[in-house]
Steps between C-alpha positions, in 0.01 A plus 500: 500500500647820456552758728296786563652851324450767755452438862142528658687850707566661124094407393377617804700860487398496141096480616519746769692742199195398313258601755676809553495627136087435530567211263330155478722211669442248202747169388586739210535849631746317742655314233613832352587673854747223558611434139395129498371189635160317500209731528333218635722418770626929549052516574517238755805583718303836514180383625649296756682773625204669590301219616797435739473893577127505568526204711438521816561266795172355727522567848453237706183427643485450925367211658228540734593539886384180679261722703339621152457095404324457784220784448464403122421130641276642782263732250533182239147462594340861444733538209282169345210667446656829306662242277233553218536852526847505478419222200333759304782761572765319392326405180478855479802541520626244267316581257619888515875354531446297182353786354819745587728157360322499163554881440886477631559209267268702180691815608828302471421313197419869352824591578678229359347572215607841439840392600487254191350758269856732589695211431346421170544876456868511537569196355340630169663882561829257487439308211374782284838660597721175399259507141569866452921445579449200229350643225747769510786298489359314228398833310875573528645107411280564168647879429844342553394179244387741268817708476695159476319416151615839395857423607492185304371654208731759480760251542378289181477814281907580653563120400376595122702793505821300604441227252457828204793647634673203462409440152649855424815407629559174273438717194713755588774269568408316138497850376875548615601198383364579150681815512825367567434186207438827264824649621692181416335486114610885449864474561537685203306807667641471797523852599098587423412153639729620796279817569133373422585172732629763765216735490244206517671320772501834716094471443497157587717579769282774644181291373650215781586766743116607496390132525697423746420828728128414421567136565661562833167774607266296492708206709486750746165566429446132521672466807288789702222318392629199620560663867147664484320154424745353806358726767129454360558163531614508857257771570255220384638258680466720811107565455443149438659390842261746666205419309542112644550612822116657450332251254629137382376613116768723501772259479364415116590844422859458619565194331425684148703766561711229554464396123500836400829529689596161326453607117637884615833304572501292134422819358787681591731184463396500139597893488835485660566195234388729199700791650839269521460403150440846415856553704648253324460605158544857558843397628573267194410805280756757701764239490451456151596817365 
């Protein structure tokens, strides 16, 4: 069995608080006062605090004196014939006591009836305010999906890109090999060969220069997107470990940012592949002239 959370001295200090403040002493509104525990079990330490407090002990009752024995037995006899008086009082009486019982135990029952009407009051005050703290985290796990799929798609149209650029760069590279095959046939111009091959490898030159500058903008674009998507995926990951902690359901919305997370990670994978090759060739293409 496990132990209680908060001694029957903190639930007790948090009732009288309670009573102070003009407040209700219900299982819930001690629940909050104390931060915890069984309302249940908080409502019942509380009422047997103050049965034990309105308790009170019965004196004892005296015995009669030996001489008072004797003058009950003596007036036995007179006392016989008042007995059906006394009969008729004590019905009287009985029936007026089991009167006053039946009110005391209506009046009580009325009572404990209210008392569970505030409890089902608070109760529902707290569950309306775990709904409302769920549905806002959720609102917020759906903003942060939502700007995920544009991440992604940004990163497929920057995966395009890449693969174009790349395209660029093998026909610039055939281009300067052509060049130089040309230069080869026209020994016999050599010197106007010399100059038109010059002034078109400055443009290719300058042509690579510009790819590559682009080329290496949007990797850094690429990779601030990459750090963006990161921390909305651990910002996602942080609202969906709060939104369990309120509502089971919420776990299914962690485990597809999850996937989200999963296919964010082969996305960029595939990038910083295409951006080596890119790398790669752009080096092949310096090296070669």
């Amino acid at each position: 069995m496990r132990p209680a959370e908060f001694s029957p001295e903190e639930i007790v200090a948090a009732g009288e608080a309670l009573v102070a403040a003009g407040r209700n002493v219900t299982g819930f509104a001690l629940r909050q006062k104390v931060g915890g525990g069984n309302p249940n079990r908080l409502k019942q330490v509380w009422d047997e605090h103050l049965a034990a407090k309105n308790t009170t002990e019965a004196e004892p009752v005296a015995e009669l004196p030996v001489e008072v024995a004797e003058e009950v037995a003596a007036v036995t006899k007179s006392l016989t014939e008042r007995l059906a008086t006394l009969a008729v009082e004590l019905n009287d009486k009985a029936v007026k006591a089991a009167e006053r019982r039946v009110a005391e135990v209506l009046r009580t029952a009325g009572e404990q009836r209210e008392q569970a009407e505030r409890e089902l009051v608070d109760a529902a005050q707290t569950v309306d305010e775990l709904e409302t703290r769920l549905d806002e985290s959720q609102a917020e796990v759906e903003s942060l999906e939502r700007r995920l799929s544009e991440a992604q798609s940004h990163g497929q149209a920057q995966a395009v890109e890449l693969a174009q650029l790349r395209e660029r760069l093998v026909a610039t590279e055939q281009a300067a090999r052509a060049t130089a095959d040309a230069h080869e046939a026209v020994r016999s111009e050599l010197d106007a060969a010399r100059r038109d091959a010059g002034v078109k490898i400055e443009a290719l030159r300058g042509e690579l220069a510009e790819q590559k500058a682009k080329a290496a903008a949007d990797a850094q674009a690429h990779a601030d997107y990459r750090a963006r998507m990161e921390q909305d995926a651990a910002r996602i990951t942080e609202l969906l470990g709060q939104a369990k902690e309120a509502r089971h359901d919420a776990s299914e919305a962690r485990e597809y940012a999850a996937k989200l997370a999963g296919q964010l990670e082969a996305v960029q994978a595939q990038n910083a592949t295409l951006l080596a090759a890119v790398q790669q060739r752009s080096d092949r293409g310096s090296g070669g002239k």
